[in-house]
N, C-alpha and C positions, 0 to 999 in steps of 0.2 A: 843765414841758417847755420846752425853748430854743426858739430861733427854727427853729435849724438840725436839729434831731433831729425837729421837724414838715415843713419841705419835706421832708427824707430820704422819710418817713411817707410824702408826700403822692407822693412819686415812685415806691415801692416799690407802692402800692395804685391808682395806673394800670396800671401794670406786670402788675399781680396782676390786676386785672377785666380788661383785654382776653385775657390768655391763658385765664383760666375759661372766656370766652365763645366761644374757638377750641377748648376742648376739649370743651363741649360738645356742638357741632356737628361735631366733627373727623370722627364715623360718615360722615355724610353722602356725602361723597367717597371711601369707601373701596370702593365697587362699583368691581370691574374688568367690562371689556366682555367679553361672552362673544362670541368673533371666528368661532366654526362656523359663522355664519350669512353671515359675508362673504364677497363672492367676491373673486376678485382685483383687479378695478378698485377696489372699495374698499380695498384693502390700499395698492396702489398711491397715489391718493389719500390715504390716512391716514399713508402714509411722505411722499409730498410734502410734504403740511402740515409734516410736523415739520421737515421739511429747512428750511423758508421761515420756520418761525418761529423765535425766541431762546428757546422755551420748554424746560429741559432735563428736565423733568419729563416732557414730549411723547415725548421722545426714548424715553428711562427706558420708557415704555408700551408703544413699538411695537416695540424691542428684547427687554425682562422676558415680554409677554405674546401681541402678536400675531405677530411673527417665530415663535416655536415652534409657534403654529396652520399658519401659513402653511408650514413646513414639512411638519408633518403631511400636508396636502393635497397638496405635491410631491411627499412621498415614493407617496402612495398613487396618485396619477396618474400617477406612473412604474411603479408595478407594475403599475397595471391594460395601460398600452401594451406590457410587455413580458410580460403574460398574453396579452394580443394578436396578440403577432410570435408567440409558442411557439404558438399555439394553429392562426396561419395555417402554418406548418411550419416557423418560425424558429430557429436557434442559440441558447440562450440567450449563447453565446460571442461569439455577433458581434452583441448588441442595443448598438443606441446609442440615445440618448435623448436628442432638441435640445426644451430648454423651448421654449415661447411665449415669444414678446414681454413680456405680464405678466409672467412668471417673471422673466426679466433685467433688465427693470426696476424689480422689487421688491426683489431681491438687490442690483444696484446702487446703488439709494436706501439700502438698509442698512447696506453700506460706507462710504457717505459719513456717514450718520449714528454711524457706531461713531467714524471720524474726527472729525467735528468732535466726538463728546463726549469726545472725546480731547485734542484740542486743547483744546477748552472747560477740561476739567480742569488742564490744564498749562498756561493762560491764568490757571486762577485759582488756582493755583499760585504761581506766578510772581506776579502781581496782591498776593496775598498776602503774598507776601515784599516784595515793594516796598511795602506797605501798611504792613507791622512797622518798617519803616526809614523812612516817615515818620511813623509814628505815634510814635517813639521820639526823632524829630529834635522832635515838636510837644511830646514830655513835656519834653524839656531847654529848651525856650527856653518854656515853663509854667513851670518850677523855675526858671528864670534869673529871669523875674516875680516870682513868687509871692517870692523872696528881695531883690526888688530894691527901691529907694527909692520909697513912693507918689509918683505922678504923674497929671496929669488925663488923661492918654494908659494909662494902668495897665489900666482898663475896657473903653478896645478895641480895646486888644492881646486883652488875655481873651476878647471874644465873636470878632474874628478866629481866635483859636487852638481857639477850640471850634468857629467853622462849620468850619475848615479838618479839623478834628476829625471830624466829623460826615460830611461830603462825602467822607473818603476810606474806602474801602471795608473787609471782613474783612481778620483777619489772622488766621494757623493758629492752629487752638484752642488748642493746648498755650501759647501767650502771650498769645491775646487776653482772656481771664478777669482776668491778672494788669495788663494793659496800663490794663483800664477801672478798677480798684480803683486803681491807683496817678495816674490822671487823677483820677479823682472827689476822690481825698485832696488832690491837690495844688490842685484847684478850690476845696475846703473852707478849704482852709489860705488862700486866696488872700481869701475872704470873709472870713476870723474874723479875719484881720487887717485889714481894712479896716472902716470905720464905715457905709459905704452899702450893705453886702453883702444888709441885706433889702429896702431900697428898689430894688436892680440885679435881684434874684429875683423880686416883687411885679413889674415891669415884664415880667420872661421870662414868665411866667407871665398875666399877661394878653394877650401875643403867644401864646402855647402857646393859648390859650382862643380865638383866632381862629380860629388853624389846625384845631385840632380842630373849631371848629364848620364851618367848611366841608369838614371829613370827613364830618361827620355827613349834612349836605346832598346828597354824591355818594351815600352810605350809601343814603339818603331817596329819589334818584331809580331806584336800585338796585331798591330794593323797591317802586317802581311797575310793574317789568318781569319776565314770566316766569325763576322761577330755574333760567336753564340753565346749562349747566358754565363760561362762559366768563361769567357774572354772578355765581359762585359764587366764580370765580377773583379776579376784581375786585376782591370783599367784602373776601380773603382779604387780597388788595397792602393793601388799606384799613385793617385790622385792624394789618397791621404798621409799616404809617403813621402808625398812631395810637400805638400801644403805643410808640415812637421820638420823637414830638412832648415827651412831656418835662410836669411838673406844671401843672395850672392853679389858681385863687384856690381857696383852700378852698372856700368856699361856693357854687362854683361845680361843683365833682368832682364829684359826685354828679348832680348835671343833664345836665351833656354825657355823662356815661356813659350813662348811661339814656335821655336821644337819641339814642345810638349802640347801643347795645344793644339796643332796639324796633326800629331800622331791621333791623338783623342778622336777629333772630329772625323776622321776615317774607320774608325774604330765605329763611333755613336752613326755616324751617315749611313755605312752598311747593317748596321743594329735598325735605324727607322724603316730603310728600303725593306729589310728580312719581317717588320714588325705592320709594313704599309701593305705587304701582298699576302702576311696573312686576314689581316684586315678584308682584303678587297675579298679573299676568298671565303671567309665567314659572311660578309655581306650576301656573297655567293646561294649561299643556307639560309639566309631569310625568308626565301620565296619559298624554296622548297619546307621547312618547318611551318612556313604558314598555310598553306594547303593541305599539310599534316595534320593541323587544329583543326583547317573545317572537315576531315576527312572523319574525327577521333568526337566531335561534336554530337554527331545526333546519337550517341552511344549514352548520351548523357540522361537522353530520356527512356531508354529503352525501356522496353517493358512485357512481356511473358509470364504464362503460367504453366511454361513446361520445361526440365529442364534439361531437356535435350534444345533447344533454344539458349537459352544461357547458358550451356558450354559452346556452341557454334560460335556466340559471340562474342566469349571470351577469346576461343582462340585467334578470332579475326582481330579485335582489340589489340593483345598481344604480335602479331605480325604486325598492327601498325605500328606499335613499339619498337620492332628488330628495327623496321625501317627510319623513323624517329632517330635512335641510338647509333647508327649506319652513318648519319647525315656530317655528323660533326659539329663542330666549334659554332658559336653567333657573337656576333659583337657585342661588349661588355654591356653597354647602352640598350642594348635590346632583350640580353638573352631573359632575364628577368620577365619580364611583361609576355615575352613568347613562353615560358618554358611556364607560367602562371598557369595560362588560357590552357595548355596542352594537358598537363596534369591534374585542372580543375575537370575537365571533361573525363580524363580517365578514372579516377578516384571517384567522382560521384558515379559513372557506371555501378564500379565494385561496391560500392552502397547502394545502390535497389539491389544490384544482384546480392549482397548481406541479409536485407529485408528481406526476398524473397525466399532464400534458405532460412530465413528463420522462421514465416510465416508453416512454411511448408514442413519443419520441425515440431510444430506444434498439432500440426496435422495427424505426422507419424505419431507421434505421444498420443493421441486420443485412439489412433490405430491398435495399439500395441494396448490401451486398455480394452478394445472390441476383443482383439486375438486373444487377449486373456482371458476374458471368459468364456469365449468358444473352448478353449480348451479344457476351463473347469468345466464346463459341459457336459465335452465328450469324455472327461477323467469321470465323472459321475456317472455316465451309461456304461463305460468298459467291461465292467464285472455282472452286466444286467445278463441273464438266459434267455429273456426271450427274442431270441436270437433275430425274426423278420422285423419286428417291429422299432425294434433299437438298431437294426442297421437304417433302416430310411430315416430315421432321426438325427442319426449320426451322417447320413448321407446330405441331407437338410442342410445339419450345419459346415458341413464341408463344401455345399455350394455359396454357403452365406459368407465363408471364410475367404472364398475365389473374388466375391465380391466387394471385399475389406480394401483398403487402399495398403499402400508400403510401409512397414516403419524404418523407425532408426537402423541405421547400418550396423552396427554393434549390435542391436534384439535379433535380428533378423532370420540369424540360421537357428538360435537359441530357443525362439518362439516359435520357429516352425516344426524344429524337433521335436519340443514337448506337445504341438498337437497330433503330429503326425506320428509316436509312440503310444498318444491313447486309443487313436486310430487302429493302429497295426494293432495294438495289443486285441482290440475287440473282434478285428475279422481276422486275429490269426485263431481265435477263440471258433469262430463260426466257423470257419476251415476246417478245424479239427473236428468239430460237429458233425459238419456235413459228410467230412470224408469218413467219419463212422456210421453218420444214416447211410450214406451209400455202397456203405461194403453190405451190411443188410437190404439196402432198397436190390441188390445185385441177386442176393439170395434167395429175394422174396420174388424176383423173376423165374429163377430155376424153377420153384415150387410152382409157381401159376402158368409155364410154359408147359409145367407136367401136369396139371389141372386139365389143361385146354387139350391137350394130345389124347387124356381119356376119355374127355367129352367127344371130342369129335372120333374116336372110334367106338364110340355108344351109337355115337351119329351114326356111321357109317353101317353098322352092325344092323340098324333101323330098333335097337333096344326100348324094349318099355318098361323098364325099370327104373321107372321115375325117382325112386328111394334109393339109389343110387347117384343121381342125376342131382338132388337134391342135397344128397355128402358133398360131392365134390363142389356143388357152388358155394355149399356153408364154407367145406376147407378155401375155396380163392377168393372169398370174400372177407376173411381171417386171416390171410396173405399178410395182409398191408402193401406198403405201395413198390410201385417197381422204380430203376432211374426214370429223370425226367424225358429223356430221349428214347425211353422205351415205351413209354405211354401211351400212345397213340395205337402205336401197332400194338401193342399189347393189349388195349382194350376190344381194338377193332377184331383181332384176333379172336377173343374170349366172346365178344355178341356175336359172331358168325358162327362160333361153334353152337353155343345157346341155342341159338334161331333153329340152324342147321337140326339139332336133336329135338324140338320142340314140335319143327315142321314134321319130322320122320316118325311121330310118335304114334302108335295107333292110339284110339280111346276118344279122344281130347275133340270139343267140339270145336269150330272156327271161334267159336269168341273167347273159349278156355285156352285157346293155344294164341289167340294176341295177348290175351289178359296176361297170359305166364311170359310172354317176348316182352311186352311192356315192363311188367315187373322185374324180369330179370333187369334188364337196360335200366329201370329206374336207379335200381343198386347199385350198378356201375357206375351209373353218375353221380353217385351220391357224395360221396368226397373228390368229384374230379369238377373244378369250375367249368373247363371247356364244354365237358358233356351236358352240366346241368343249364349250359346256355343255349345246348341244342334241343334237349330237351320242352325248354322254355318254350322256344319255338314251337316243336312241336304240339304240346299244349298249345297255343295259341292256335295255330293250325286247325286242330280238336275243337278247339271251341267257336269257332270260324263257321268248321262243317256242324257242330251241333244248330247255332243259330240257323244256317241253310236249311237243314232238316227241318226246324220247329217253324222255318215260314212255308216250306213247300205242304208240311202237312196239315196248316191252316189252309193253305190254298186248296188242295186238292179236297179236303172235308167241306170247302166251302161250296166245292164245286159240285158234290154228290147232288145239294139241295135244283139246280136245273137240269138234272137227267131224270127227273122224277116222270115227266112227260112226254116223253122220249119215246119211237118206238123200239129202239136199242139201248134202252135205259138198262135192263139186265147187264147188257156187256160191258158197258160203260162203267157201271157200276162197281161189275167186278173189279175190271182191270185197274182202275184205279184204291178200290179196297186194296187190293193188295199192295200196289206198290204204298198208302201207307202203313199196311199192317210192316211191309221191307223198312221204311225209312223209320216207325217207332222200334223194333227192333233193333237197327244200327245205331237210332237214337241212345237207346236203353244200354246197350254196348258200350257206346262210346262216354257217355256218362258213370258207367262204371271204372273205364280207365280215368276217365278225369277224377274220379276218388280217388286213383292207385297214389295219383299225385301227394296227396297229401296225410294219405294213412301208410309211408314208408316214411 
């Protein structure tokens, strides 16, 4: 074997151990964060970082994985607010919905991060292209070398045109494969023509051995320190560091590998242990998130028609949520299928309970057209005067109104103002009325307290001056009415006085002095309901005792005919003649008050 078909060797099997030992360990870092658990200040926070740092991998994370959580969490925060507005008696038509502060802030970080990986991309885009074009200027003046006359300057031009090589960065795949084969040949060609080409190699090469060993060294302090993601990352630049460094002495490969290799695997051993116990502990969460499901389940069917019920059970829903969110982390393999089953259950809750505020929306709309026209209603009788009959109408509709069901939350104070202004406007109208009839009904007392004080000292006087007696009942019968709390006593007042003067009257026979008590007392009932229902009675009463009289004095006339042979038939006779000539009499009497009735 050549000289040159062993460094080849020697550079293809660096090349070859450090990618082994990346693949590895490449599991390691393949956990993605499970983001349920974060809130928003962490989201925030975790889009900041990426923004500040140059990491595009960062970026890649919080766009690929937690942006879709963190949406999730918008969207459901938004339904839960505008279950909210429906449920307090909201539009679904007119809900807006202003995030938080969080909210805009996290959306905003993620524009700018979609941005600069945009830029970033078309940075290294560009970078790239300008890479190809000096990397193709470094092959032509290599080939201008590599064919040009040895000289003691020959050697370094070549390690210039390799560092220059090296320092400039990719170029797009589809050239850069071909770019490094056609360097590497023209580098070979450059040695097999020259005589010193393994003595120039044997020196890279124990430079390469330095460098690597002070990889090793950072490797070394690496794995004195907990392997957390960002020692992990380190390892990672280190690894690529190395695999880039280039051959060292043969007898030397084998050692720094395996310096480098032991540091690694201390590094990746405490990365799996740190990556096996959070494992064990999200497995941990499997039992407890699945007893959450069947807990969050029959919520799926619920079903109500009040909604003080479906707020009970949202907010219980909602606690099963804190606790949910509480839990933490699930193994990547699972969380999917568990977090499926947990938020299919809660999401179809909030849709019946959606349905059911909207059913119930449609309700108030048809309410709010009932209210409406109770109110044009009561707008229609406000201005009406006659004042008893249009309040119980309007009274009607204000018990119909009691009976109307809720509307929308927005009509609510609005429709009840407009009825309740045509309302007031009408009995503030009857108020005024009344508290004018009542300063007169007040007056019309004084005048008929002074009526009755004259009468009864006619009474008292024992006067027969009936034409007198006869002024003064025209004047309190011309009164008009007195308050309603004076009525009573004031009427009862005025027939005692009547009586009283009527009783004391010389002249007057017993049936002229009922007939005139009757007739007075008929007067007085005449616009009073109470009295005209005692009245009533009365008459009944009357007509009670007439029927009694017209049987007794068929009986008694019937009876005259067997005292005919009698030896006390005279006495007999009499005694009973007269009691009926008494009972046609009372008869006769009281048939004339039964006329009183109905010629006042």
């Amino acid at each position: 074997m050549n000289t040159e078909q062993l460094n080849a060797e020697n550079e293809e099997l660096d090349k070859s151990q450090s990618e082994t030992l990346e693949a590895e360990h490449e599991h390691v870092e393949e956990h993605h964060i499970d983001y349920a658990s974060f809130t928003k200040k962490d989201f925030v926070k975790l889009a900041e970082d990426a923004l500040a740092g140059q990491d595009q991998k960062q970026i890649d994370e919080v766009m690929r994985h937690a942006k879709p959580v963190f949406d999730e969490m918008k969207e459901v925060e938004k339904n839960l607010a505008l279950e909210k507005f429906i449920a307090s008696g909201g539009d679904k038509e007119d809900f807006e919905y202003k995030y938080d502060g969080l909210t805009v802030r996290f959306e905003n970080l993620c524009r700018q991060l979609k941005e600069k990986k945009v830029k970033w991309i078309q940075d290294q885009e560009r970078s790239k292209e300008q890479n190809l074009q000096a990397k193709a200027a470094l092959l032509e003046r290599l080939r201008q070398l590599v064919d040009s006359e040895e000289s003691n300057a020959s050697v370094a031009e070549l390690k210039k045109i390799q560092a220059e090589w090296k320092t400039t960065g990719p170029v797009p795949q589809a050239q850069g494969q071909e770019l490094w084969a056609n360097f590497n040949a023209l580098v070979e060609r450059f040695y097999s023509n020259r005589s010193i080409y393994f003595e120039l190699k044997e020196l890279d090469r124990k430079k390469n051995l330095e460098l690597k060993a002070d990889i090793c060294e950072k490797a070394e302090k690496l794995a004195q320190q907990d392997a957390s993601s960002s020692v992990v990352k380190e390892l990672n630049e280190l690894h690529e560091e190395f695999k880039h460094v280039g051959p060292v002495p043969r007898e030397e490969q084998d050692a720094i590998w395996q310096r480098f290799k032991a540091a690694s695997d201390v590094v990746y051993n405490k990365r799996k242990e740190q990556m096996e116990a959070v494992r064990q502990q999200m497995e941990q969460h499997v039992s407890a998130k699945l007893a959450l499901c069947t807990e969050v389940e029959p919520y799926a069917a619920f079903q109500s028609d009040k909604i003080s019920d479906w707020n009970d059970k949202t907010k219980e829903i909602l606690e099963i949520q804190k606790r949910w969110d509480a839990i933490g982390l699930l193994p990547r393999e699972k969380a999917k299928e568990i977090n499926k089953r947990f938020w299919a259950a809660f999401k179809q809750f909030f849709h019946h309970k959606n349905e059911f505020f909207r059913h119930l929306e449609a309700a108030r709309e048809e309410n709010l057209k009932i209210k409406t026209s109770l109110c044009e209603q009561v707008e229609a009788l406000k201005d009406n005067d006659d004042f008893e009959a249009t309040a119980d109408k309007i009274k009607e509709l204000q018990q119909r109104w009691k009976e109307v069901g809720p509307v929308s939350e927005k009509f609510r104070d609005a429709i009840f103002e407009r009825f309740k202004q045509a309302c007031d406007a009408f009995f503030e109208r009857r108020r005024g009325q009344r508290n004018q009839t009542e300063r007169e009904f007040e007056k019309n007392l004084e005048v008929k307290l002074n009526i009755c004080a004259q009468i009864e000292k006619l009474a008292e006087e024992k006067s027969t001056d009936v034409a007198a007696f006869e002024a003064l009942r025209e004047q309190y019968e011309a009164a008009g009415f007195v308050p309603r709390k004076n009525m009573d006593s004031m009427r009862k007042r005025y027939s005692e006085a009547v009586k009283k003067f009527l009783e004391n009257t010389q002249g007057l026979s017993d049936t002229e002095r009922a007939k005139a008590i009757l007739t007075s007392e008929l007067k007085i009932s005449k616009n009073n309901p109470h009295a005209a229902r005692d009245l009533q009675r009365k008459e009944q009463a009357m007509r009670r005792k007439i029927t009694q009289l017209e049987n007794d004095i068929a009986l008694w006339k019937n009876n005259l005919e067997f005292f005919a042979n009698s030896k006390n038939a005279d006495a007999f006779r009499k005694d009973f003649t007269s009691k009926i000539e008494a009972a046609e009499k009372e008869l006769s009497d009281l048939k004339q008050q039964i006329k009183l009735f109905y010629d006042l």
